[in-house]
N, C-alpha and C positions, 0 to 999 in steps of 0.2 A: 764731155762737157757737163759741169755742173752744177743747178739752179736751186738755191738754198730757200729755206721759206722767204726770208725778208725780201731776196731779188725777186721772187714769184709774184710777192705782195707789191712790190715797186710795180712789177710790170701790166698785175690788174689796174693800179691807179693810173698808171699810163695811159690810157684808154676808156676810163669810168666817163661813163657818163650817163644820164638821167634812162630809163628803160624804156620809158617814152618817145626817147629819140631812131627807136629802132621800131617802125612800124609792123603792124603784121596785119592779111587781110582780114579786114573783119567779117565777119560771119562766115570765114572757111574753115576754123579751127575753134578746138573747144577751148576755155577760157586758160589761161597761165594758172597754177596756184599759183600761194601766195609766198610760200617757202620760195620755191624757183625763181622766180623773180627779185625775191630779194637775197638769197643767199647764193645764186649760181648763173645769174644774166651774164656776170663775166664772161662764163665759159662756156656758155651755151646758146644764148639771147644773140649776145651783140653780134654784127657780123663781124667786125673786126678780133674778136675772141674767138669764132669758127677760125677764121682765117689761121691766125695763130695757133689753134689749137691743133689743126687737123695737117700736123706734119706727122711722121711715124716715129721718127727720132727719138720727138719729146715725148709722145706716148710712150716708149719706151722707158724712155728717163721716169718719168712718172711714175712708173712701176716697177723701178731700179734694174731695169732690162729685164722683167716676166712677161714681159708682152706676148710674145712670143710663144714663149713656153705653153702661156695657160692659154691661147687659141689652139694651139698643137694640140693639149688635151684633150680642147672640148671638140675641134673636129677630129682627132681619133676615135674618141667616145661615138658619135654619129656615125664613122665609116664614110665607104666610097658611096656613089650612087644612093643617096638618101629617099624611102621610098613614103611616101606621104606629106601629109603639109606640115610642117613648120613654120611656128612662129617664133621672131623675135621682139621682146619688147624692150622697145627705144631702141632709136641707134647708139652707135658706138664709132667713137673715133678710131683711125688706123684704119686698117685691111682687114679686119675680121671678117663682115658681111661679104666682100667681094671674094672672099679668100670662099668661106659658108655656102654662096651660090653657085660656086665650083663643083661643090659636090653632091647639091642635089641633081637625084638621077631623072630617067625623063618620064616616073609617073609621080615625081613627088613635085613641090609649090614650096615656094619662099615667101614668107609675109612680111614685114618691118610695120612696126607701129612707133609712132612718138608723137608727142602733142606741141613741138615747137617744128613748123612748117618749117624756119629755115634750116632744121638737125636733116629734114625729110631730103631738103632742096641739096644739102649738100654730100648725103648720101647718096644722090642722085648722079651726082657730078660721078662718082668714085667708080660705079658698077660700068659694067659695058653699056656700050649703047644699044645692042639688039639683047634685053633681057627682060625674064620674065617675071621677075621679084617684082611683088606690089607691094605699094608702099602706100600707109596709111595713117592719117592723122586721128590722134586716137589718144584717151587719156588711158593709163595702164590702170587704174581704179575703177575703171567703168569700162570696161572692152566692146564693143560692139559686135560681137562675134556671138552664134547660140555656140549653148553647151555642148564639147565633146567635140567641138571643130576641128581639133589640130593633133596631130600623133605626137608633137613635143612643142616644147617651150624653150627659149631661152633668155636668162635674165644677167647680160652681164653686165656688170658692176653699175647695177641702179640701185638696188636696195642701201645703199651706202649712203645713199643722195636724199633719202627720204626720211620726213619724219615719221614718228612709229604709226602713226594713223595711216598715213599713206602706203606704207609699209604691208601694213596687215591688210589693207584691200588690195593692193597689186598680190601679192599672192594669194588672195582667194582665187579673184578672176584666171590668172595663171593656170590656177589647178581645175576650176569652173569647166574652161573651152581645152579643156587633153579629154581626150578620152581615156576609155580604162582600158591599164596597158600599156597609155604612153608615159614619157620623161618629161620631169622638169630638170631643167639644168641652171644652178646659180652658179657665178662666180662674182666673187666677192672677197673683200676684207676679210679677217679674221684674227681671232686676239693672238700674236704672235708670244713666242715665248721668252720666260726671263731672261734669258741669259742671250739672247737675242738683241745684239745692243740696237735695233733698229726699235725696236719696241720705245725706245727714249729717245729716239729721234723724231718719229714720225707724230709721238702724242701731243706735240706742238703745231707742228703740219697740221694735223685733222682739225686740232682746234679752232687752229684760225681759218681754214680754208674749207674743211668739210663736218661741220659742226656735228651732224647725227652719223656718221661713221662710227664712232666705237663704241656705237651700242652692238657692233658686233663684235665687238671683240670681246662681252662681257654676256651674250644670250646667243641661245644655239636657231639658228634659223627657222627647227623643226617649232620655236616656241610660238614662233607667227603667225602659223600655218592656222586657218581654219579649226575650232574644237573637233567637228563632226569630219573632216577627212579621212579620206579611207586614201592615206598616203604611206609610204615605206620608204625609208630611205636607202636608195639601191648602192649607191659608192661614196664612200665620201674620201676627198684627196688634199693635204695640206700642202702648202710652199713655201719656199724662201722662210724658213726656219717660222711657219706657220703663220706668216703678216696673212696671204691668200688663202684663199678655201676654194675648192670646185666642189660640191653637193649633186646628186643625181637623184631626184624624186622619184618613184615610181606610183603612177596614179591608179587606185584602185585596188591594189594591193591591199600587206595587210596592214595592221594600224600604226602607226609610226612609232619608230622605234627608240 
């Protein structure tokens, strides 16, 4: 099954309506920006966009079937029995997470942070019901966590979502709360290559639908990071004829490479 930009865009308007009309508690969560709300309520906000959105299918489709693929990676990269805390920032549609809390072992913690209670609420649905993962409403610019809290991070495909300002403080915080020693792990976009005919397919996609996407395809992740990090970049893994990237930081290391 097929969904071309124009049908995708039919199907946001299907459903548009004011952001307002989707209530959230107030004083439980920190405030919406201001990007998110107007450029991504669609799919993130409305309930009826969760709804929609959180089939595995279309995540799939989404990603021209690497769904799959790049979770494989990133839980081969962590291994079985995962031994420390972990965080992830924001959820993520699909099975990733539930897939993730499978294989922490029994002295390591699962965290989930995201700042849209209903992403949190519906995450919620997905895990088991006797599970230990916490879940926390939390802006990824501002982390509520002290430094050095966590043996890894992971960030999958948010930086995409974000404008460069929000960008370059999610990953301060990111590297802020790892200690040294532990992993950052992005997956994300990434500038695919010419001869690549998706490269001229999707540069209309992102435009309409994910506007600050291809500033990765055009600047290396390492350029966001923090001046004074004391970061290294330990793997880094292209896909599907380079549209994806998996990155593996190493915090504390030597200087970025």
């Amino acid at each position: 099954m097929r969904v071309s930009a124009p049908n995708l865009y039919r199907m946001i308007n299907h459903f548009k309506v004011n952001v307002s009309d989707n209530p959230l508690p107030e004083g439980s969560s920190p405030s919406i920006p201001g990007y998110l709300q107007a450029t991504y309520w669609w799919a993130y906000i409305h309930p009826r966009g969760v709804r929609i959105f959180e089939r595995q299918w279309l995540v799939n489709l989404i990603l021209w079937g690497n769904y799959r693929r790049l979770c494989d990676a990133v839980l081969h990269g962590y291994g079985q029995d995962i031994c420390g805390r972990t965080l992830q920032i924001a959820c993520a549609y699909g099975n990733l997470t539930p897939r993730l809390s499978e294989n922490i072992g029994a002295e390591g913690a699962l965290e989930v942070i995201d700042i849209l209670p209903i992403q949190l609420s519906n995450l919620a649905r997905k895990l088991p019901k006797i599970s230990s993962v916490k879940l926390h409403c939390m802006d990824s610019t501002s982390l509520i966590f002290p430094d050095h809290h966590f043996e890894r991070a992971l960030l999958f495909f948010l930086l995409h979502e974000q404008p460069l300002d929000a960008r370059i403080k999610t990953l301060a915080e990111a590297v802020r709360v790892i200690r040294p020693g532990g992993t950052l792990t992005i997956v994300d976009y990434a500038g695919p290559g010419w001869l690549n005919p998706l490269r001229y397919v999707m540069a209309p996609i992102l435009a309409l639908l994910e506007p600050f996407a291809r500033e990765l395809w055009y600047e290396e992740v390492v350029a966001w990071l923090p001046q004074n990090a004391n970061v290294a970049v330990h793997k880094k893994q292209r896909f599907f004829g380079g549209l994806y990237q998996i990155i593996t930081l190493e915090i504390g290391s030597a200087a970025v490479k």
